[in-house]
ZAMARGU-4260 file (C-alpha; in steps of 0.2 Angstrom, whole numbers, plus 5000, padded with zeros to 4 digits):
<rodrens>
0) 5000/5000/5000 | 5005/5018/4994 | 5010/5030/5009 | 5013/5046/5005 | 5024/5051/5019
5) 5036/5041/5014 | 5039/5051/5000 | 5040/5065/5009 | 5051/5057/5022 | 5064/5052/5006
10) 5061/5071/4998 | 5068/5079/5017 | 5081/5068/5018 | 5087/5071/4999 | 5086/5091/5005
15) 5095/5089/5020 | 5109/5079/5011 | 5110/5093/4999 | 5110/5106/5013 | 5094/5114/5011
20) 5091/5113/5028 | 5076/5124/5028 | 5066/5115/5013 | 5070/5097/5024 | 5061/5107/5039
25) 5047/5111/5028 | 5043/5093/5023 | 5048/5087/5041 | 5034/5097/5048 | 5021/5094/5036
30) 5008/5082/5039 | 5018/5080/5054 | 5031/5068/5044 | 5044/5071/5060 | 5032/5061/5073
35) 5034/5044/5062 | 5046/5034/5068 | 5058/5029/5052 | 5059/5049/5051 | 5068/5052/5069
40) 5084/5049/5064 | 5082/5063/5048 | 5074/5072/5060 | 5087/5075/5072 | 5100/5073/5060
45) 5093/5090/5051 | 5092/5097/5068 | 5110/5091/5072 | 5114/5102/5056 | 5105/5117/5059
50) 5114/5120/5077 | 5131/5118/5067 | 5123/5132/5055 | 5118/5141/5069 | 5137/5140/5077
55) 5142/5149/5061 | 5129/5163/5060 | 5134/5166/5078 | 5156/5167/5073 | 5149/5178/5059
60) 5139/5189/5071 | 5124/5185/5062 | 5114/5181/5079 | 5096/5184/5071 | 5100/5170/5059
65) 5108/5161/5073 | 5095/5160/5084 | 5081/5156/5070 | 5091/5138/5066 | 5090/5136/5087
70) 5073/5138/5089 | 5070/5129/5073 | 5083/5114/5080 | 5072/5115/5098 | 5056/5115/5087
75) 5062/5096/5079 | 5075/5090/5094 | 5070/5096/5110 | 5083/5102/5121 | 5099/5094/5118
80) 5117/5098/5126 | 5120/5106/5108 | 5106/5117/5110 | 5111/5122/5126 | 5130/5127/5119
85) 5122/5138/5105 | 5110/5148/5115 | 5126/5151/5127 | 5137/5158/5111 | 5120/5169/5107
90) 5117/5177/5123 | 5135/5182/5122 | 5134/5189/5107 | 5120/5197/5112 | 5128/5204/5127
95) 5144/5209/5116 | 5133/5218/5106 | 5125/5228/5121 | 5141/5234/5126 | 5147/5240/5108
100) 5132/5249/5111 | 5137/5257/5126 | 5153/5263/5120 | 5146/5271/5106 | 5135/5280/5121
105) 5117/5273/5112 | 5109/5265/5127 | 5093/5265/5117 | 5097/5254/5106 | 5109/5243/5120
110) 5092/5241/5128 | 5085/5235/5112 | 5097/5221/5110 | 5094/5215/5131 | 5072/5216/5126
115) 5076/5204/5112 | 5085/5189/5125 | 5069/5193/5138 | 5058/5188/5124 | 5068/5173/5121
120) 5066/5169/5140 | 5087/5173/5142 | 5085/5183/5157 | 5102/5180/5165 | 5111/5191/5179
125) 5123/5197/5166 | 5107/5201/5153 | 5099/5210/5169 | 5116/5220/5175 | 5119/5228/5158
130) 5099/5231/5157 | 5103/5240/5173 | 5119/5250/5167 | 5109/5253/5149 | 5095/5262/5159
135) 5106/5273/5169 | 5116/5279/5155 | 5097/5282/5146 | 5092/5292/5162 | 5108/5302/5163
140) 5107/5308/5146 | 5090/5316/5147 | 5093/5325/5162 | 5109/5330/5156 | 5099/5338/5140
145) 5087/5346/5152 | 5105/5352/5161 | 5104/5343/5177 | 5120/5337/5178 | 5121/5333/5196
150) 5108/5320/5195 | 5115/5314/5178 | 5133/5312/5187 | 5123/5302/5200 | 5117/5290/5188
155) 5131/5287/5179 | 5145/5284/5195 | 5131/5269/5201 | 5134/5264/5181 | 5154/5265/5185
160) 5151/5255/5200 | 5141/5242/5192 | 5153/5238/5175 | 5170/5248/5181 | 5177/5240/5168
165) 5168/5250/5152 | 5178/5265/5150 | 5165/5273/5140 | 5156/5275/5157 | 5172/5283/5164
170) 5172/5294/5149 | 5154/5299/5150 | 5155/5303/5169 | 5170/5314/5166 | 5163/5324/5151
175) 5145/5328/5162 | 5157/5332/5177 | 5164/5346/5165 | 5150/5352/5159 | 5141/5354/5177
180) 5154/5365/5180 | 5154/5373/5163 | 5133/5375/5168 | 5137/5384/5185 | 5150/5396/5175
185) 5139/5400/5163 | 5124/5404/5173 | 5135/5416/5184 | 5141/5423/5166 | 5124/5427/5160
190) 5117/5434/5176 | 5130/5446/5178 | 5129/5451/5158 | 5110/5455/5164 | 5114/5464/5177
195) 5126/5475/5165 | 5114/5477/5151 | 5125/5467/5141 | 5111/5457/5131 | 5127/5452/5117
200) 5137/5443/5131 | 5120/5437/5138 | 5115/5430/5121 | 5131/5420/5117 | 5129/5413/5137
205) 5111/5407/5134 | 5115/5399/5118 | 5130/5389/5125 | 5120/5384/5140 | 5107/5377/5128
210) 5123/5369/5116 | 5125/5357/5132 | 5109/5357/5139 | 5096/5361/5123 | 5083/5353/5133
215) 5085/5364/5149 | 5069/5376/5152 | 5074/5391/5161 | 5087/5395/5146 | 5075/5393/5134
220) 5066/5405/5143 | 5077/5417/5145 | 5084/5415/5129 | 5068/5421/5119 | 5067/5432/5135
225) 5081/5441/5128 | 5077/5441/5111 | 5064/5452/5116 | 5073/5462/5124 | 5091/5464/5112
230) 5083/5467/5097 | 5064/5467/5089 | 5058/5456/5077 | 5054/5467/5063 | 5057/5484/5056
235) 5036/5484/5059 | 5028/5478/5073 | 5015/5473/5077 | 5014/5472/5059 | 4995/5479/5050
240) 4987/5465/5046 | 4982/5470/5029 | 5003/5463/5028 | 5004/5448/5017 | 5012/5435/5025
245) 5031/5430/5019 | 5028/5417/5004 | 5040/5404/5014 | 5033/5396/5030 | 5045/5395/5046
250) 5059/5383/5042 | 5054/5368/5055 | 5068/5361/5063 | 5065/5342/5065 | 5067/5331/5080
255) 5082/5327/5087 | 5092/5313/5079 | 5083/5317/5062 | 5093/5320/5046 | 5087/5337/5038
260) 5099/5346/5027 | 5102/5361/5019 | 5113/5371/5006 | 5119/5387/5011 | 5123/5396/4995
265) 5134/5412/4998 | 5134/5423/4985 | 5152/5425/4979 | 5160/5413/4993 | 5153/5395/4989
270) 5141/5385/4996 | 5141/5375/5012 | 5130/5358/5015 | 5122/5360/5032 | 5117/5346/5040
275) 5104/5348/5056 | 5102/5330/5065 | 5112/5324/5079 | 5121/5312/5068 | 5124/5312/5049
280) 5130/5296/5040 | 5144/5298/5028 | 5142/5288/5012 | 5143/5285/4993 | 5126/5293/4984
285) 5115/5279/4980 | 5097/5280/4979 | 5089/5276/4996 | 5107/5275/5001 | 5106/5285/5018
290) 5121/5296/5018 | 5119/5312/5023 | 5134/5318/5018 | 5134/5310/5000 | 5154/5307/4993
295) 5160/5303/4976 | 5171/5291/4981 | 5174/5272/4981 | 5162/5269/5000 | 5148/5260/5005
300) 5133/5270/5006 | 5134/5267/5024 | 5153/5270/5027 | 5155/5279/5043 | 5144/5290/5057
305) 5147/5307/5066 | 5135/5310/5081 | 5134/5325/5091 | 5130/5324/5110 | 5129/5341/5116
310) 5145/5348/5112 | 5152/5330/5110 | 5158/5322/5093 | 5160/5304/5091 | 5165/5294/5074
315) 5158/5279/5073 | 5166/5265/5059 | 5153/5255/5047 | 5166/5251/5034 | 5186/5254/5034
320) 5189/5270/5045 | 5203/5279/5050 | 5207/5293/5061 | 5222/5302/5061 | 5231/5288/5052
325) 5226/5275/5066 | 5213/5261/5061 | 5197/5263/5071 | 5189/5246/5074 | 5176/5258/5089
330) 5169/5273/5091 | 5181/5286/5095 | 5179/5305/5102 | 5181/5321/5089 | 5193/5334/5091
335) 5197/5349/5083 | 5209/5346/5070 | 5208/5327/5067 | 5208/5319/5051 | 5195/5308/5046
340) 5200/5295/5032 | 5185/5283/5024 | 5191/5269/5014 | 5204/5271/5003 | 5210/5290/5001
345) 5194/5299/5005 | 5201/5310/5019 | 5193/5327/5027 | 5199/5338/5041 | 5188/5341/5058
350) 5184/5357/5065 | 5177/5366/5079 | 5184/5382/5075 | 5171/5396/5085 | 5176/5395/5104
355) 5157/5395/5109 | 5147/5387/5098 | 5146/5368/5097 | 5145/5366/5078 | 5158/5358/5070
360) 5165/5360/5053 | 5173/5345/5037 | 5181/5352/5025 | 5190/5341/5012 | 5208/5336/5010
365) 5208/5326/5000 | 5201/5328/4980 | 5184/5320/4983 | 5169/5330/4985 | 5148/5328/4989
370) 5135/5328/4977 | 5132/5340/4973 | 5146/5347/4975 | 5147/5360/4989 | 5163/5369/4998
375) 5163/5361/5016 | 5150/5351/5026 | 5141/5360/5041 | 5136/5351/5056 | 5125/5363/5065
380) 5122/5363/5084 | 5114/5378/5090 | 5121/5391/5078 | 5131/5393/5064 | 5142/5408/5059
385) 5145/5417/5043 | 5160/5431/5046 | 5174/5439/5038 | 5185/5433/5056 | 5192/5417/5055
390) 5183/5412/5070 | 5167/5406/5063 | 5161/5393/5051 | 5158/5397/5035 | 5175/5412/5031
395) 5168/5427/5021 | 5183/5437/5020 | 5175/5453/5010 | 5160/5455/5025 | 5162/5466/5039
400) 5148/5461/5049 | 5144/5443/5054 | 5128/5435/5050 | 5123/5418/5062 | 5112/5404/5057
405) 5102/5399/5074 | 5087/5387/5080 | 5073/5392/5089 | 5063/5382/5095 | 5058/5369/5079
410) 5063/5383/5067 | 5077/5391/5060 | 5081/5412/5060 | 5096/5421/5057 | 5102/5437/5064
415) 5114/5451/5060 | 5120/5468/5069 | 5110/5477/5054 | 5094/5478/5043 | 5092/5461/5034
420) 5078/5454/5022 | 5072/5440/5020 | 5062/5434/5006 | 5058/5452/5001 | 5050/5459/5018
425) 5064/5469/5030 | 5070/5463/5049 | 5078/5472/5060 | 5093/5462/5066 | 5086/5445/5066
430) 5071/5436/5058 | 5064/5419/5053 | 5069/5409/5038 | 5059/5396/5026 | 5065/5381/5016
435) 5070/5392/5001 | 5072/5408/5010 | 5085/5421/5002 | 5095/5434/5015 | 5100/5448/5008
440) 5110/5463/5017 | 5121/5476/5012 | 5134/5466/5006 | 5131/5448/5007 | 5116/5438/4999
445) 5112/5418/5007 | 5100/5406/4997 | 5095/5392/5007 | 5093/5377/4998 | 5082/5360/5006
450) 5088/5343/5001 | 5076/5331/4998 | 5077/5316/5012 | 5089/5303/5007
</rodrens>
């Protein structure tokens, strides 16, 4: 007599022989093939296999794949000492993983990568000591963004004490430790410039204080406060409201971390690829490639990150990186002056070049260049300065005044020392700008210039 599953037993062990693991556990689980009894020793021979697939996923760092052959194995075996091997390699990966997460200082995504192993019941005193350290780093960035760094230094000496051994945690602790005391120095600085009538000095204070801390309330407050006070917003105001309304809308900042960018083109200077998020990815142009910062060059599309944290920089290497002629295999902090090289010649020079501004500056040393092709890429933090002084971001050396790109809120504004117009309607001093706003003054025009999402 004919039995089917016979056929099916012969087809999975022809596909397990051939090394189509996943087609043999296909036909093993049809019909449930896998509960006959001449079909054991296929079955746990295919589950044999895929643990040693599984073992290889796991050397290659491929732990999702990894642990799809383990469950599967589980699924046709049981629990067997193999098994048991496997899922120990996995959760160190998994572990390993966390921790390159925390010394790239991303505890989000650290916490991410523990929330998997709980949903694969792999809750183990390491998973739940690094969950612990994750959270604390988590907490002690947003309050340092809200600019309580006392609290923030709390949390991150109990992280110290709990993994002494990351010295990324180190790091961090240090870096808030300076900056509370940079806090407390700026507040005295800005109270006294109040007291004195000196609403410049009292400006550049607010805006530092919201560099480190852009989430802090009371110098936001007193930041717009301020603006107020230093300079109106138009030539006319309250303006009649027969007034048409500017033909381009506020330029809306997006959410932190999100990759807006903008092109900055200076009339007679050059133009200057701005780039608003918290980190921008540096790449080959491809569409749906993801570079923010698009190089003609031999690169991935994903070849290397820069994130901003406050006022800190850190590269992060996808693909072959170095940094002043030193392999990086890890994140590694910015400094002024550094030299970034991606792959094989591609190199550009770091800046930080205005002494109270946290935005930083890449211009090329190399021959390559960005498509399209622009003189220097911006990474904006709070501000960004156009001047004739070599102190400031983007050098126009025929000005005499400065002219400083700045946030507000979700938008963007811009403000000078004299009358400035924007998209044909006149400020005094400072107003706000739209996706394709032109700036014109005395001697200087600016047209802005939104890139489309990459």
């Amino acid at each position: 007599m004919f039995q089917p599953w016979r056929m099916q037993l012969r087809q999975a062990e022809a596909a397990w022989k051939a090394g189509q693991l996943d087609e043999a556990t296909r036909l093993l689980a049809k019909d449930e093939l896998s509960s006959y009894l001449p079909a054991k020793d296929v079955t746990l021979a295919v589950a044999s296999a895929l643990v040693e697939r599984g073992q290889k996923h796991a050397q290659l760092g491929d732990t999702l794949a990894g642990w799809r052959d383990l469950e599967t194995a589980l699924t046709l075996s049981g629990e067997t000492a193999a098994l048991t091997e496997l899922r120990r390699q996995l959760i160190e990966q998994a572990h390993a993983e966390a921790e390159r997460y925390l010394v790239a200082e991303d505890a989000t995504a650290a916490l991410a990568c523990l929330e998997r192993l709980r949903r694969r019941d792999c809750d183990t005193p390491a998973t739940r000591l690094l969950e612990q350290v994750a959270k604390r780093m988590l907490a002690a960035g947003r309050l340092m963004r809200l600019g309580d760094f006392a609290a923030a230094e709390a949390e991150l000496a109990a992280a110290c004490k709990l993994r002494p051994d990351l010295r990324s945690l180190e790091n961090r602790l240090n870096q808030c430790r300076v900056q509370l005391g940079e806090s407390r120095a700026l507040w005295t600085r800005l109270n006294q410039a109040v007291a004195g009538g000196d609403w410049s000095a009292a400006n550049l204070a607010c805006e530092r204080l919201l560099t480190i801390a852009p989430e802090n309330r009371a110098a936001r407050q007193t930041h717009e406060r301020l603006a107020g006070v230093a300079a109106p917003v138009s030539s006319q105001a309250p303006r009649p409201a027969s007034r048409a309304p500017s033909s381009q809308p506020p330029l809306a900042m997006s959410e932190p971390g999100a990759n807006r960018r903008l092109i900055a083109w200076v009339d007679a200077v050059g133009g200057y690829l701005i780039c608003l998020g918290e980190q921008v990815i540096l790449g080959q142009p491809a569409a749906g490639g993801g570079a923010d910062v698009p190089i003609l060059a031999d690169l991935s599309r994903r070849h290397a990150a820069i994130r901003r944290d406050g006022e800190a920089y850190t590269l992060v290497p996808l693909q072959s990186t170095k940094l002043d002629g030193r392999v990086l295999e890890k994140p590694a902090p910015l400094v002024d002056g550094n030299e970034i090289e991606l792959g094989d010649g591609v190199r550009l020079r770091f800046r930080r070049p205005h002494p109270l501004s946290a935005t930083a500056v890449l211009d090329f040393v190399s021959q390559h260049r960005t498509k399209p092709k622009v003189d220097a890429v911006v990474l904006m933090a709070q501000t960004c300065v156009f001047s004739p002084r070599q102190a400031c971001h983007v050098r126009c050396r025929n000005w005499t005044d400065d002219l400083i790109l700045y946030r507000e809120g979700k938008n963007l504004g811009c403000r000078t020392n004299s009358t400035v117009i924007i998209d044909d309607q006149r400020y005094e001093h400072r107003g706000p700008l739209g996706p394709g706003s032109r700036i014109q003054g005395a001697e200087f025009a600016i047209t802005l210039e939104e890139l489309a999402p990459n």
